[in-house]
ZADO-102690 format. One record per residue (C-alpha): x, y, z; residue number from 1; residue in three letters. Coordinates in steps of 0.1 Angstrom, whole numbers. Last residue first. Layout:
! residues N
guse xx X yy Y zz Z seq NUM type Ala;
...
! end
This chain:
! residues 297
guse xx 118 yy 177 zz -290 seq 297 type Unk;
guse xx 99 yy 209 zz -304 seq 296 type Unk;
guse xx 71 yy 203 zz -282 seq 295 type Unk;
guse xx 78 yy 182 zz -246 seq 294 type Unk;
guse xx 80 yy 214 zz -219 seq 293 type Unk;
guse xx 52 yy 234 zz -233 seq 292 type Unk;
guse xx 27 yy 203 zz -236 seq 291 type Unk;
guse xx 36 yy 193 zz -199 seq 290 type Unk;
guse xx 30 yy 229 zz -189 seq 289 type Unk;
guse xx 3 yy 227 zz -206 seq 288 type Unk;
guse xx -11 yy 194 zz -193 seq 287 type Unk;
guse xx -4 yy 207 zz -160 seq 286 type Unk;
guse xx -27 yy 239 zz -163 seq 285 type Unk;
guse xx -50 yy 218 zz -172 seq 284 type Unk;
guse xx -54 yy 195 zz -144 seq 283 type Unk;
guse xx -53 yy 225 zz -121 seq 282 type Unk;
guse xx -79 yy 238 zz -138 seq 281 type Unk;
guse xx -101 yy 207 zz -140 seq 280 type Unk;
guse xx -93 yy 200 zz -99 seq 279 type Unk;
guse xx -100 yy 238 zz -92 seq 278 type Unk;
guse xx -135 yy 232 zz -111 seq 277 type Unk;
guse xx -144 yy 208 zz -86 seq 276 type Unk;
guse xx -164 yy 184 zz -102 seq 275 type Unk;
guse xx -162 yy 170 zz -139 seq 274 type Unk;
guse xx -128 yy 157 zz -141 seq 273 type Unk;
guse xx -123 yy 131 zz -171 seq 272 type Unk;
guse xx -100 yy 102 zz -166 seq 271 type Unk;
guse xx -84 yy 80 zz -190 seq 270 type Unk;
guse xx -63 yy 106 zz -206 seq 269 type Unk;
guse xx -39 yy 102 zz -174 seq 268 type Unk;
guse xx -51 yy 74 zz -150 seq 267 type Unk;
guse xx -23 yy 85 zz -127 seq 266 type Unk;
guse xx -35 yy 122 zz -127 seq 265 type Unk;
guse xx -67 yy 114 zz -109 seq 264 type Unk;
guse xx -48 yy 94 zz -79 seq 263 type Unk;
guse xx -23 yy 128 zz -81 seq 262 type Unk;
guse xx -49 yy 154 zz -78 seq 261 type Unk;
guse xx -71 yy 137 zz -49 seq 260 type Unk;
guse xx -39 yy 127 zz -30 seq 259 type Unk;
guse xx -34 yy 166 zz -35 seq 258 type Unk;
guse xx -64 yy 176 zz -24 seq 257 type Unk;
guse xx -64 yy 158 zz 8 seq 256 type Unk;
guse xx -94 yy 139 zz 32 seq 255 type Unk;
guse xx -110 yy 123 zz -6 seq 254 type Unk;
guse xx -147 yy 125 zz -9 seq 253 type Unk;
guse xx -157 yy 102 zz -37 seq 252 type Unk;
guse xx -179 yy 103 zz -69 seq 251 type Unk;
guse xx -174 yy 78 zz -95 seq 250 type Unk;
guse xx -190 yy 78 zz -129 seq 249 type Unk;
guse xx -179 yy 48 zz -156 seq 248 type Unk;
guse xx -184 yy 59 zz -195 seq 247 type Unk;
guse xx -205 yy 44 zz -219 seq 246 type Unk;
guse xx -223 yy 77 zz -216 seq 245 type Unk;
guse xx -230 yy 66 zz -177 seq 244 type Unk;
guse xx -219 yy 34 zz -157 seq 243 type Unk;
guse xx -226 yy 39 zz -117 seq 242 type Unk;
guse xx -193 yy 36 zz -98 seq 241 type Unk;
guse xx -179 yy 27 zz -66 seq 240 type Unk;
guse xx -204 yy -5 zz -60 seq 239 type Unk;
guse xx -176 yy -31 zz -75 seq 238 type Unk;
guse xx -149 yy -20 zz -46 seq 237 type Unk;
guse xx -126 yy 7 zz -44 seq 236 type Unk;
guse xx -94 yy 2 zz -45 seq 235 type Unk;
guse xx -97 yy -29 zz -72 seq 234 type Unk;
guse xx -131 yy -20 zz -79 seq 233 type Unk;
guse xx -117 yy 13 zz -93 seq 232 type Unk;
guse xx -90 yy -2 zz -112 seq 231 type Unk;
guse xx -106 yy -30 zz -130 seq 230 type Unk;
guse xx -132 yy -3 zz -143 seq 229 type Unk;
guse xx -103 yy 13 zz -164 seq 228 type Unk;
guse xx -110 yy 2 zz -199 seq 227 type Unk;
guse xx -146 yy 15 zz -192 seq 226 type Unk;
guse xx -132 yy 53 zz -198 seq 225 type Unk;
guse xx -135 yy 73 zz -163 seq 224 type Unk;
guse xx -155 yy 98 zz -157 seq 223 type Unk;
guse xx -147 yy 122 zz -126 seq 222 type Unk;
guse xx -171 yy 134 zz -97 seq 221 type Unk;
guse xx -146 yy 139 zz -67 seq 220 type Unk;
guse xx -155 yy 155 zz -34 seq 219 type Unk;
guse xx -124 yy 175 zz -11 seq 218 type Unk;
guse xx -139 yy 182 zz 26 seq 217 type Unk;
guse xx -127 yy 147 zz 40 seq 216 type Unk;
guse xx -138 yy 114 zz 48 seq 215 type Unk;
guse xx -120 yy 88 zz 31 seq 214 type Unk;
guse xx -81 yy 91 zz 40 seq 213 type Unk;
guse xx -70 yy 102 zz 73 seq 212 type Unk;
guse xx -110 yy 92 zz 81 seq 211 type Unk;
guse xx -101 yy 55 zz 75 seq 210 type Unk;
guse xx -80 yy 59 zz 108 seq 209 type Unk;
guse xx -111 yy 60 zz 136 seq 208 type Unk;
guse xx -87 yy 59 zz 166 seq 207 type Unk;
guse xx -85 yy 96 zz 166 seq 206 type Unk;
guse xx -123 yy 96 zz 169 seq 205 type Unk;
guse xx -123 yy 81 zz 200 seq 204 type Unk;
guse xx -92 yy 106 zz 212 seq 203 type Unk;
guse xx -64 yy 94 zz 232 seq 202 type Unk;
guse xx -57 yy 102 zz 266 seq 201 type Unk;
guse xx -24 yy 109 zz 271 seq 200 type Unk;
guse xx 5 yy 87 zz 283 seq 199 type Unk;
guse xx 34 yy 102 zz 303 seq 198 type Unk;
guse xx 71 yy 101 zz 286 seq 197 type Unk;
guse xx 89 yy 78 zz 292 seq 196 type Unk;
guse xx 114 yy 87 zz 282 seq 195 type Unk;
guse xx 142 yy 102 zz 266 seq 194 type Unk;
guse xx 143 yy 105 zz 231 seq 193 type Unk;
guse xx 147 yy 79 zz 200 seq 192 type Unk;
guse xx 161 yy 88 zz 173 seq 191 type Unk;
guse xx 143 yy 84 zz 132 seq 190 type Unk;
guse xx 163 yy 92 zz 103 seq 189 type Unk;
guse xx 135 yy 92 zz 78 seq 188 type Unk;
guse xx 98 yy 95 zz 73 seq 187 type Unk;
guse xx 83 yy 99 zz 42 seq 186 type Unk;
guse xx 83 yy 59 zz 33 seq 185 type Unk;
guse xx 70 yy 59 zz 71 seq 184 type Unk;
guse xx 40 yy 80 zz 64 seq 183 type Unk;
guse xx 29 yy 99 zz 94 seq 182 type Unk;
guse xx -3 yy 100 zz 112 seq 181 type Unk;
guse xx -15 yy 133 zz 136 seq 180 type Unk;
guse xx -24 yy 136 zz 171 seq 179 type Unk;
guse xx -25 yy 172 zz 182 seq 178 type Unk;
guse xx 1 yy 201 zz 193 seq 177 type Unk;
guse xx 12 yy 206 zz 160 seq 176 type Unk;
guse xx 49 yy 208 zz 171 seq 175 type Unk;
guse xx 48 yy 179 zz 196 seq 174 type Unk;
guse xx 31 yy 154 zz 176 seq 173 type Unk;
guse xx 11 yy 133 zz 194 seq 172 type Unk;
guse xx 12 yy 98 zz 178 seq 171 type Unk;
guse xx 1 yy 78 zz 145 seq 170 type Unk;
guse xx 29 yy 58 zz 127 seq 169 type Unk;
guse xx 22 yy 45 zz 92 seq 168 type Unk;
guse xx 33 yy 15 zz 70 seq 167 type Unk;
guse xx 22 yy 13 zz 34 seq 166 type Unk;
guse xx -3 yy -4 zz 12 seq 165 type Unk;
guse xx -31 yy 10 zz 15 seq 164 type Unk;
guse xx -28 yy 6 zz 56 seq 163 type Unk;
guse xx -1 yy -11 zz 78 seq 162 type Unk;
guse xx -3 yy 6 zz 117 seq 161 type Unk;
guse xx 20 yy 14 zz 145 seq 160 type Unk;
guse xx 7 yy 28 zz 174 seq 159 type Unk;
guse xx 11 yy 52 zz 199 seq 158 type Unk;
guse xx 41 yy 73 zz 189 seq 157 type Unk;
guse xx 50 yy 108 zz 211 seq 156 type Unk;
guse xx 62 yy 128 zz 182 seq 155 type Unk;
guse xx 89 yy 148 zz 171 seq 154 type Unk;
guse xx 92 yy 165 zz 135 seq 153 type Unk;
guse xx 118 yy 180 zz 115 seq 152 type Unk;
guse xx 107 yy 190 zz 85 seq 151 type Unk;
guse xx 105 yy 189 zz 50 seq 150 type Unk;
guse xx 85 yy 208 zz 25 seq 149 type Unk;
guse xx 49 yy 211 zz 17 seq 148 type Unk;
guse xx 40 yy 179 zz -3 seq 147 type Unk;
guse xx 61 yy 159 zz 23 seq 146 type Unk;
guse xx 93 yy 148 zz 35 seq 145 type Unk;
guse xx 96 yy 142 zz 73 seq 144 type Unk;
guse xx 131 yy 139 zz 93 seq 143 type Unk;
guse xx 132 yy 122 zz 127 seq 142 type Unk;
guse xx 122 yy 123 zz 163 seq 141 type Unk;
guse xx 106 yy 97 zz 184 seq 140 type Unk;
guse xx 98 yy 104 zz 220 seq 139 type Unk;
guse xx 100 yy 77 zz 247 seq 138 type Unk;
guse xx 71 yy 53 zz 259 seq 137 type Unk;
guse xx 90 yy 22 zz 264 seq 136 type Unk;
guse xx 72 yy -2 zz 240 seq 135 type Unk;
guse xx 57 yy 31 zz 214 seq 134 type Unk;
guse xx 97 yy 40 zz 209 seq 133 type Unk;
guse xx 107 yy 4 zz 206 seq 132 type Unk;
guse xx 85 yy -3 zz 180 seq 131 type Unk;
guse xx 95 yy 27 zz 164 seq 130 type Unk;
guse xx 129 yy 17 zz 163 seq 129 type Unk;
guse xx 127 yy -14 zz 152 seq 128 type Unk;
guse xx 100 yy -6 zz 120 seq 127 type Unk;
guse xx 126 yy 19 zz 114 seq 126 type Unk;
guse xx 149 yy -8 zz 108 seq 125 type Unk;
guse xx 126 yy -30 zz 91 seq 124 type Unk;
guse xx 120 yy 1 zz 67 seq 123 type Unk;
guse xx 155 yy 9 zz 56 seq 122 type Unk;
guse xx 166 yy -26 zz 57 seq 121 type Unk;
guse xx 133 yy -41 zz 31 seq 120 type Unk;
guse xx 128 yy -13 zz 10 seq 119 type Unk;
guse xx 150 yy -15 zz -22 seq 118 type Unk;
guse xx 162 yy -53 zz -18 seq 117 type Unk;
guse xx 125 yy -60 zz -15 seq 116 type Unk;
guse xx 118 yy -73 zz -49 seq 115 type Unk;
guse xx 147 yy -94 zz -49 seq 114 type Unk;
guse xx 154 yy -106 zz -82 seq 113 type Unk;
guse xx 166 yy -145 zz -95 seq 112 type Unk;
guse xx 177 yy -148 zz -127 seq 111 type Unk;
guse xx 213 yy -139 zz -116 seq 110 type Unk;
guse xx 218 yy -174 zz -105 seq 109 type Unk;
guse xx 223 yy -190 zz -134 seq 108 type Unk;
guse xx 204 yy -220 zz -150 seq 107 type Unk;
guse xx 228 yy -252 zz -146 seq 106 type Unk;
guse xx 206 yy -276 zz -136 seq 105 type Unk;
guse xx 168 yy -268 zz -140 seq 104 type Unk;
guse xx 150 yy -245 zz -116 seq 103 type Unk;
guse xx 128 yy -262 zz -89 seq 102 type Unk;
guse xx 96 yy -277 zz -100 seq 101 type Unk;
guse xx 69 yy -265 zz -75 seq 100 type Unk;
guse xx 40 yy -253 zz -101 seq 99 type Unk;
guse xx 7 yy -252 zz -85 seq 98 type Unk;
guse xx -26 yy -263 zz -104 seq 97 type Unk;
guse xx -55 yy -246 zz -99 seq 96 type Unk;
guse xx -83 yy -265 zz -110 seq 95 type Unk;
guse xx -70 yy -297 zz -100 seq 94 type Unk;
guse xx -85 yy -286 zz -59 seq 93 type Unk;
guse xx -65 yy -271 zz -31 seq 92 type Unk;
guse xx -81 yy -239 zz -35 seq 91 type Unk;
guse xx -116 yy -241 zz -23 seq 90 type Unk;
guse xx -117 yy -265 zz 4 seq 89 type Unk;
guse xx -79 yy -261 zz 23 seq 88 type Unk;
guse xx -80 yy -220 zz 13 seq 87 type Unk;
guse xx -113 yy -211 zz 40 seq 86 type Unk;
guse xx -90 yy -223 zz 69 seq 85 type Unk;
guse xx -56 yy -204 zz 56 seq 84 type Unk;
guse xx -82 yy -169 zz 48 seq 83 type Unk;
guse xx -97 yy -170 zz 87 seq 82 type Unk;
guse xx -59 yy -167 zz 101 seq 81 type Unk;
guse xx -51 yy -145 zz 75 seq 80 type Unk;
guse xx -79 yy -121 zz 85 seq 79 type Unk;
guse xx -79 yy -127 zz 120 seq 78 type Unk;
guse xx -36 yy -118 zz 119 seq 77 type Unk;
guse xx -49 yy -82 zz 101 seq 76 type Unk;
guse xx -75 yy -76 zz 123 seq 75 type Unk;
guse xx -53 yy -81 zz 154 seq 74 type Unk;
guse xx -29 yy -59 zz 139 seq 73 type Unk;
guse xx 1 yy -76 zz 128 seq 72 type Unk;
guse xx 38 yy -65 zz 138 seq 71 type Unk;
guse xx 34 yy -91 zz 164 seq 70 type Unk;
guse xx 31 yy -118 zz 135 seq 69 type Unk;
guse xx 67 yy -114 zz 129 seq 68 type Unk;
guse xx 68 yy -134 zz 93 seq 67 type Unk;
guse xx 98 yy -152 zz 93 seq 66 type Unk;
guse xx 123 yy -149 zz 60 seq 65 type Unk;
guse xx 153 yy -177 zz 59 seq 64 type Unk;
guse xx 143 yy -178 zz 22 seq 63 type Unk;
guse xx 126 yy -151 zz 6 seq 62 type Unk;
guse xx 90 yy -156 zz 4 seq 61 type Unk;
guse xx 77 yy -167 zz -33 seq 60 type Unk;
guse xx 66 yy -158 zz -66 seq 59 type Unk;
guse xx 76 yy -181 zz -95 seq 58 type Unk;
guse xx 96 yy -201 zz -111 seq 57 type Unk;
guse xx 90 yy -237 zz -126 seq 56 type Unk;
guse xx 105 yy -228 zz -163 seq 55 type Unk;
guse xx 119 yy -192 zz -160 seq 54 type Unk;
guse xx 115 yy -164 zz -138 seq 53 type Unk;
guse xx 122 yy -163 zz -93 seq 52 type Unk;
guse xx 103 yy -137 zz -79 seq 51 type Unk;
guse xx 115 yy -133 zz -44 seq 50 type Unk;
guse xx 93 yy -112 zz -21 seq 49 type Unk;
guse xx 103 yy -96 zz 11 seq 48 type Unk;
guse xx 76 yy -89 zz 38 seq 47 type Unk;
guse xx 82 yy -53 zz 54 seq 46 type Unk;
guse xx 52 yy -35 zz 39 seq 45 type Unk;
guse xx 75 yy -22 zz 8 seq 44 type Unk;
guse xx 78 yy -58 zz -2 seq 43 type Unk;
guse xx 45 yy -62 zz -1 seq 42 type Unk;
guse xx 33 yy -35 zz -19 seq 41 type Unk;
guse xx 58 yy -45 zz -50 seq 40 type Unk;
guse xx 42 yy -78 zz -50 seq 39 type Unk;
guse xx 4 yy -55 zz -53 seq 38 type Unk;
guse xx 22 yy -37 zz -83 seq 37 type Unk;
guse xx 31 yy -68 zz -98 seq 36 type Unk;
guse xx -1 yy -83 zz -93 seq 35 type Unk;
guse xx -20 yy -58 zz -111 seq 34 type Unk;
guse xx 3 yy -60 zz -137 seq 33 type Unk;
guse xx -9 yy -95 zz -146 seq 32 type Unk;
guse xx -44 yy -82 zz -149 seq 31 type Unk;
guse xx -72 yy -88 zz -115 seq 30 type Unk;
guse xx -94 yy -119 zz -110 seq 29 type Unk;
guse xx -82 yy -129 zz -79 seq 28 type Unk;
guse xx -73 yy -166 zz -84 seq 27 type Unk;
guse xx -62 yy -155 zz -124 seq 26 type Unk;
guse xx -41 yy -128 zz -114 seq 25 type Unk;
guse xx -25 yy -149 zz -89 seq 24 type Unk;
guse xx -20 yy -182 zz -114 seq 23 type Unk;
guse xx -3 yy -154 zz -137 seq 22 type Unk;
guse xx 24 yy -148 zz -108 seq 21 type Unk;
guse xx 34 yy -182 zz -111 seq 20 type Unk;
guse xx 30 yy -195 zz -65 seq 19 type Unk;
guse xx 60 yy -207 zz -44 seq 18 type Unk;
guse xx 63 yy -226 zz -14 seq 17 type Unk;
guse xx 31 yy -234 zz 4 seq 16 type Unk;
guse xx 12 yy -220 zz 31 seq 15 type Unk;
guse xx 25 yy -187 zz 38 seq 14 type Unk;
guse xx 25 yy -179 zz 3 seq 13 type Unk;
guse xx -11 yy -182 zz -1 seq 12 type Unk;
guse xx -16 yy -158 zz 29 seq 11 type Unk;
guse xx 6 yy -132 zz 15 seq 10 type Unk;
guse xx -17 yy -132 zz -12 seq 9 type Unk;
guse xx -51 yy -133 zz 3 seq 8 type Unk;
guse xx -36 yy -103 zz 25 seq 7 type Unk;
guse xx -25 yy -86 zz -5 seq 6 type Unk;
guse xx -59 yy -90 zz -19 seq 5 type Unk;
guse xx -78 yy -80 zz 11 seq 4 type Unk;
guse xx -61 yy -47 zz 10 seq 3 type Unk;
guse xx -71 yy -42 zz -27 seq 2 type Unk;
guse xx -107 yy -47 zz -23 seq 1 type Unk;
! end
């Protein structure tokens, strides 16, 4: 599964310098630009990356860069925990050899990129604030960009949370008058309010946060060409699909049409809705408009 992949990952790099981003892809047995997207996730969860190219580079932690483990979950911090002890007697062996050569004399400097230069201040920073927020019980306001619009929004935060990839905040929003979870790549200008303000009870269910994503009204039956398989056991795991017409058949509930629409859209002609119909029209309504817009260029 994806998420236990970036931990594996962030847990190799904890333990020694620097890693050759094809010696990842060939650990976890995903393509090279697998692992680029999953060093991208990183970076955008807060830990900043350094991919350093040339003879002896490689992927590493930025320099000077400590991992605050309080911004862990305790599942999280057990599963790197349990991931450096399991690491000593399976991959410390000849068969995966480590390159730690430092760059030759005289290469530039500019070879070197910072992944996280993008999303490393905004999102530490509001990673701050939050933090504070759910520590002394005040309100947290801020800006909100999503499918519908933007908003502003204020919430009573409870806890802070990494998931697929991104950081989220779940609390009692004011306005909707129920708890609801909030994207923090969506969320912007954040202020604190005065406080505290007095705890609520929270909900059993509430507490359950694979339903914001998994279980919802919206079912998906979709074939998808073989070429893509590595994709759905990477988010989904290797019992997702059954194979069918040489094809790959997945059916999955999805909690939001539109997260439905755009994971099916990024596999483009790779991807063949059969249920719902409104999923197939919208679809091809798209590619029309797409069509329409590109002809004649």
């Amino acid at each position: 599964m994806k998420i236990d992949r970036l931990m594996g990952i962030v847990t190799i790099l904890l333990r020694q310098d620097k890693i050759t981003a094809p010696e990842l892809a060939r650990r976890f047995e995903v393509s090279r630009r697998t692992i680029n997207r999953d060093i991208e996730d990183i970076c955008r969860a807060g830990i900043p990356l350094v991919t350093t190219q040339g003879y002896g580079g490689g992927v590493s932690i930025a320099e000077g860069f400590k991992l605050d483990k309080s911004l862990l979950t305790g599942d999280e911090l057990q599963a790197i925990l349990s991931g450096v002890k399991g690491l000593d007697s399976v991959w410390d062996t000849p068969h995966f050899p480590i390159l730690t050569e430092k760059l030759p004399a005289g290469v530039p400097d500019d070879i070197l990129i910072d992944l996280a230069s993008h999303y490393q201040e905004p999102l530490t920073q509001k990673i701050a604030i939050i933090r504070t927020a759910i520590r002394d019980r005040r309100p947290l306001s801020f800006d909100y960009y999503y499918e519908r619009g933007e908003c502003r929004r204020t919430i009573e935060p409870y806890k802070l949370l990494f998931r697929w990839s991104a950081w989220y905040v779940w609390g009692w929003c004011l306005s909707r008058k129920a708890f609801r979870l909030f994207k923090l790549n969506r969320l912007w200008n954040p202020e604190l309010g005065e406080g505290p303000f007095a705890a609520r009870d929270l909900p059993v269910e509430g507490l359950d946060f694979d339903r914001y994503f998994y279980a919802g009204a919206f079912h998906l039956k979709a074939l998808f060409e073989r070429s893509e398989k590595y994709r759905l056991i990477e988010e989904y795991g290797p019992d997702c699909y059954r194979e069918e017409q040489e094809k790959l058949l997945l059916e999955r509930d999805f909690a939001s049409y539109s997260n439905m629409r755009e994971w099916v859209l990024s596999f483009g002609d790779r991807a063949e809705v059969l249920e719902p119909k409104e999923l197939r029209t919208d679809l091809l309504r798209q590619a029309e408009a797409v069509l329409k817009k590109y002809q004649g260029t």
